[in-house]
C-alpha positions as CSV (number, residue, x, y, z in Angstrom):
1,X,-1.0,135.4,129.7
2,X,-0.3,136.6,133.3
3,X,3.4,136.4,134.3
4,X,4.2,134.1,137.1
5,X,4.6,136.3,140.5
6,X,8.0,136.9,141.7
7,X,8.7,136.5,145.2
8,X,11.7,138.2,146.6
9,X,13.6,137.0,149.9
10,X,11.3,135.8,152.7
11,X,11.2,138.3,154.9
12,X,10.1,137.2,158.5
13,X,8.6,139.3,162.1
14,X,10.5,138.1,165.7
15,X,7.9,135.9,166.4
16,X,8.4,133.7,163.1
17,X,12.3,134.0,163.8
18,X,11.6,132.0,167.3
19,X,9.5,129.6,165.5
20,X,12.1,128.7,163.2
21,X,14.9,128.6,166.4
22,X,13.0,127.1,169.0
23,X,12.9,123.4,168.2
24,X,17.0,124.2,168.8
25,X,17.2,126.5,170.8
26,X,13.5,126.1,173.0
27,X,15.0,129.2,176.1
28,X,14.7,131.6,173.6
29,X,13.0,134.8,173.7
30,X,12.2,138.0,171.2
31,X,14.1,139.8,174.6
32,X,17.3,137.4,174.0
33,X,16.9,138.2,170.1
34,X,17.2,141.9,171.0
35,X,20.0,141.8,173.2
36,X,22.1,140.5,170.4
37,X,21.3,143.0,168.2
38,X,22.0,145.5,171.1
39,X,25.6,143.9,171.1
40,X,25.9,144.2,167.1
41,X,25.7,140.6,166.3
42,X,22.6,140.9,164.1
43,X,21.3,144.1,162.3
44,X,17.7,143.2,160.7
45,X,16.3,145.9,158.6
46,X,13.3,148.3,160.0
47,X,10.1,148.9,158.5
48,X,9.8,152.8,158.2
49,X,7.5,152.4,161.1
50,X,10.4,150.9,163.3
51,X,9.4,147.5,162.8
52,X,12.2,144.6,162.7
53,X,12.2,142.6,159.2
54,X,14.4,139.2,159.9
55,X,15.2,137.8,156.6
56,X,16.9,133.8,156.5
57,X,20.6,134.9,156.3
58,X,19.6,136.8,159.9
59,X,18.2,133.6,161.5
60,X,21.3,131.2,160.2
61,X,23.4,134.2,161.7
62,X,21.5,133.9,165.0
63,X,21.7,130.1,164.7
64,X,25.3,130.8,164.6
65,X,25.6,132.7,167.8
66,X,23.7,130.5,170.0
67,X,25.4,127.4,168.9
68,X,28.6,128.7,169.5
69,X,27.9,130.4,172.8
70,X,25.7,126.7,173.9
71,X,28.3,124.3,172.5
72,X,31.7,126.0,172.3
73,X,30.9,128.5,175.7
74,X,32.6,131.6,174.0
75,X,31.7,134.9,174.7
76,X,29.8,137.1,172.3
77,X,32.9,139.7,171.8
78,X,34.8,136.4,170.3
79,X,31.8,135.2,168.3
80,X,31.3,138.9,166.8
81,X,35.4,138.7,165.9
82,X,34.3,135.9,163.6
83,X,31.2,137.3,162.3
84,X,32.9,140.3,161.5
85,X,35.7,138.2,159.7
86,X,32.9,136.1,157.7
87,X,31.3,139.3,157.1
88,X,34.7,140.7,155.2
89,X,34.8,137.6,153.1
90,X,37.5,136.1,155.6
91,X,37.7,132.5,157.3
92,X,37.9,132.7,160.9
93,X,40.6,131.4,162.8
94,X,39.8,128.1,164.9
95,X,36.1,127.2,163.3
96,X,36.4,123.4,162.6
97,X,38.5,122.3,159.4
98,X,37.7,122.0,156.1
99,X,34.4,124.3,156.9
100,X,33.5,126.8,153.9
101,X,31.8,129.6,155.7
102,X,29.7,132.2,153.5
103,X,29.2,135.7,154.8
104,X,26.2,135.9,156.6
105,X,24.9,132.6,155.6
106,X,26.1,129.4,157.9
107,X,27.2,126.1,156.3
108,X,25.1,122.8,156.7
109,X,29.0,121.7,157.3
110,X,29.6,123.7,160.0
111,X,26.0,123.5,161.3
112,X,26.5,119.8,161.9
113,X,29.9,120.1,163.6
114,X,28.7,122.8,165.8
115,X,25.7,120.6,166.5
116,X,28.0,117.3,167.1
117,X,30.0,119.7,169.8
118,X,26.7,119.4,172.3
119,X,26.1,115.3,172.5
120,X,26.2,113.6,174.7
121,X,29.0,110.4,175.4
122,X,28.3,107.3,176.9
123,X,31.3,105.8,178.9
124,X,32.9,104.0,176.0
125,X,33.2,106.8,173.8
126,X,34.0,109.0,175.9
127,X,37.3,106.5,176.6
128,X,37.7,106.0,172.7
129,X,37.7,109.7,172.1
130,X,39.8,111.0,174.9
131,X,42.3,107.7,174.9
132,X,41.4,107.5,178.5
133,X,41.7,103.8,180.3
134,X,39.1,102.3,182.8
135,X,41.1,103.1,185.5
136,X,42.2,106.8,184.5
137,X,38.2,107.5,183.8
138,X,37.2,106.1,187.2
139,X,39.7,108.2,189.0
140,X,38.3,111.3,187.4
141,X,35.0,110.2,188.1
142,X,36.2,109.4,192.1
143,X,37.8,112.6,192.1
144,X,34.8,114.4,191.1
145,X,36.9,116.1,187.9
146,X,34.1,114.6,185.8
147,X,30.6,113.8,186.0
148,X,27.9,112.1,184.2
149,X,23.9,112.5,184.3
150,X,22.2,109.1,183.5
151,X,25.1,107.7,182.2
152,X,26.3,110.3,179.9
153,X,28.9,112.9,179.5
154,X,29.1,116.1,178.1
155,X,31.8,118.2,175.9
156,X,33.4,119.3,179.0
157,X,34.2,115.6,180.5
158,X,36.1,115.0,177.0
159,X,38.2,117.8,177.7
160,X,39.3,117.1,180.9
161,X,39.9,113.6,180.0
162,X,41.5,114.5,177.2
163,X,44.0,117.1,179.1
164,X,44.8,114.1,182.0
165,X,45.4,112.0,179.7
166,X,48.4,114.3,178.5
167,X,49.0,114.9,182.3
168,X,49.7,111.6,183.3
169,X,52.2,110.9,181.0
170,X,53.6,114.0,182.5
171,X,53.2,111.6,186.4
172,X,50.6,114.3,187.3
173,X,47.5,111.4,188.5
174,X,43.8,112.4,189.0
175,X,45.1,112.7,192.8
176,X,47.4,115.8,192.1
177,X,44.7,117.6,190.1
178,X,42.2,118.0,192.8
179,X,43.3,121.6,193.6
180,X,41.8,122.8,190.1
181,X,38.6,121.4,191.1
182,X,38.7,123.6,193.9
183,X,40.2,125.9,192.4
184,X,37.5,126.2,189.8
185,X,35.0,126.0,192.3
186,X,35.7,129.2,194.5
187,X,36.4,131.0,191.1
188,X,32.7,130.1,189.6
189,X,32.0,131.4,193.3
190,X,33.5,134.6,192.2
191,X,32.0,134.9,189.2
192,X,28.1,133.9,190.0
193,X,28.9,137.2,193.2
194,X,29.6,139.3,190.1
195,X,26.7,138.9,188.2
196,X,24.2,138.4,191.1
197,X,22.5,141.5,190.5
198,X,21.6,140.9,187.0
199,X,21.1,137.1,187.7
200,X,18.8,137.8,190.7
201,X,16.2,140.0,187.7
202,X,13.8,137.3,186.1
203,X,13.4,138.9,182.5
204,X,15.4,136.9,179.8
205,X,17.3,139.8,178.7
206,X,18.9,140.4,182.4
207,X,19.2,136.7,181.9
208,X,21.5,136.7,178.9
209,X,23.6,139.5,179.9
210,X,24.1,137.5,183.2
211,X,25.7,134.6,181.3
212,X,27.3,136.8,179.0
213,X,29.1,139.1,181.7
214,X,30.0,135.6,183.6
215,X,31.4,133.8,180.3
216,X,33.7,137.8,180.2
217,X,34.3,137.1,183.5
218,X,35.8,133.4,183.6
219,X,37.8,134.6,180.4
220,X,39.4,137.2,182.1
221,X,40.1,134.5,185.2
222,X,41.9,132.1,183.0
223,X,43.8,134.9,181.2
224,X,45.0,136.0,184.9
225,X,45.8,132.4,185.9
226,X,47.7,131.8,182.9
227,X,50.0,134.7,183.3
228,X,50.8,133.8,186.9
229,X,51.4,130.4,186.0
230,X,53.6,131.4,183.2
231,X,55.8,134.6,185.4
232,X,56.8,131.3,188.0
233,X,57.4,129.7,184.6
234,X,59.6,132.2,183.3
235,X,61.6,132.2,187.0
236,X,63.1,128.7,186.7
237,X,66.6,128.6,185.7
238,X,66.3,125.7,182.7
């Protein structure tokens, strides 16, 4: 009697690795898919021909990636810190709680939570979550700190609803805050100046490096604003 086959692990070409992504993920490309395994996030095997053999843990590792970078807007030197920590056996610092995280292999768990991080908020729950009241919200909205497409708001109106809601307890109103709209403004202005040359290029890899090299970019913005903040900080005689 003939022995039932064996199959090993499914192994899978680039083009079956953007059928599995794109219902998730539907900008990307086998050019995006290369550029993070330029930048050592994902390390498929070769054929002895050259060829690229994707096998499932690679595709839950590149599911990984691009919902962090879509939904939590970190760069891909941070998300490689925590694949290289998962990779050692290690839990990463500041993944959601009570997430088991296997080494190469994503957990439904954190899958979910990552996923939960893009919605979308109506009005109301966007004031449950971020304890903001009608009249707080509307100043946000006036102010133009927040802003809504067809009713809804994104991750980044719960933060800053979240953060002026600590502020006004502080007597900081949505008035005050107006200069870190500006602010934020003239520094997106400096950043979209720095990548213009590989934003102005129309392939998808220029593409990606582009937003990578501006997500660098506004890190290294906010690390320079904090520590002016904080040297006029450490001046005051308290």
């Amino acid at each position: 009697m003939a022995q039932p086959e064996r199959r090993g692990p499914q192994v899978l070409n680039i083009g079956e690795v953007l059928a599995q992504l794109s219902a998730d993920f539907p900008g990307m490309t086998a050019s995006k898919i290369r550029f993070l395994e330029e930048k050592g996030l994902i390390n498929p095997r070769r054929t002895p021909a050259g060829y690229r053999q994707y096998s499932d843990g690679d595709v839950e590792r590149l599911r990984f990636v691009l919902a962090l970078q879509r939904d939590q807007y970190l760069p891909l030197k941070v998300i490689k810190d925590y694949l290289d920590a998962i990779d050692r056996g290690e839990r990463p610092e500041n993944l959601p709680p009570g997430v088991v995280v296997s080494p190469r292999i994503v957990s439904d768990e954190l899958a979910a939570e990552l996923q939960n991080r893009g919605r979308k908020l109506t009005e109301e729950q966007l004031r449950t979550e971020s304890g903001a009241s009608v009249p707080l919200l509307q100043a946000l909205l006036d102010y133009g700190l927040i802003s809504h497409s067809n009713g809804e708001f994104g991750e980044h109106a719960l933060q800053v609803a979240r953060a002026c809601v600590q502020l006004e307890s502080h007597g900081l109103e949505p008035r005050h805050l107006r200069p870190f709209q500006a602010a934020a403004e003239r520094e997106f202005g400096l950043v979209e100046r720095a990548v213009a040359p590989l934003a102005s290029r129309k392939d998808s890899a220029s593409q990606a490096r582009a937003a990578e090299a501006a997500r660098e970019i506004s890190d290294l913005c906010l690390t320079l604003h904090r520590a002016l903040v904080q040297d006029h900080i450490s001046r005051m005689d308290i």
